[in-house]
C-alpha positions in Angstrom: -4.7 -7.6 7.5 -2.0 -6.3 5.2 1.6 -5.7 5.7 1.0 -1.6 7.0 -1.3 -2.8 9.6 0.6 -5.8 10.8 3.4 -3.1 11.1 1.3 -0.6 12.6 0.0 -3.0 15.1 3.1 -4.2 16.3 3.8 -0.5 16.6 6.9 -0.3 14.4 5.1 2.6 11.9 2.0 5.1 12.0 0.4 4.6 8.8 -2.7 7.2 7.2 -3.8 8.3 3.9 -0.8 6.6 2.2 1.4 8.4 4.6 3.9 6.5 6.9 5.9 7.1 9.2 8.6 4.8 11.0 8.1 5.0 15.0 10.7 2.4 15.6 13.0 2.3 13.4 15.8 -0.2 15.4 12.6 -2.5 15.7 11.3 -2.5 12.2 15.0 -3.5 11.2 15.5 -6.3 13.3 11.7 -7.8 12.1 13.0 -7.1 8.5 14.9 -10.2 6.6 18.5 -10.3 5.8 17.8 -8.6 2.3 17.3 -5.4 4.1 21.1 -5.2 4.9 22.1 -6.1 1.8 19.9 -3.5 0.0 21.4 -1.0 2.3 24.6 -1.8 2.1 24.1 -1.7 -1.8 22.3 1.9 -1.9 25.4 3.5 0.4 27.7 2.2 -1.6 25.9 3.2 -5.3 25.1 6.6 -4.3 27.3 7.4 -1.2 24.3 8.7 1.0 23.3 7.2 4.4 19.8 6.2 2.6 17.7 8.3 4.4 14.8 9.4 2.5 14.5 13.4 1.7 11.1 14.1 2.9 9.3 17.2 0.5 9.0 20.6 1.9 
């Protein structure tokens, strides 16, 4: 299985025709290693945004 069904199963996203979508997002970032933070932390700082993704109209 690969990483978007192990995610799915666990019920953390809904993934379909290369669309996903985070259903738990507190979950998914607790199973998610340290580097997550980091990244984060990183991107906020960079760019000054809160690192949510723009989704297309």
């Amino acid at each position: 299985m690969d990483a978007a069904g192990v995610l799915q199963k666990a019920g953390l996203i809904r993934y379909a025709r290369g669309q996903m979508e985070v259903t738990d997002r507190p979950s998914l970032e607790a199973a998610s290693c340290e580097c997550y933070h980091v990244v984060r932390r990183e991107f906020t700082h960079l760019l000054g945004g809160s690192g949510a993704a723009v989704r297309p109209d």
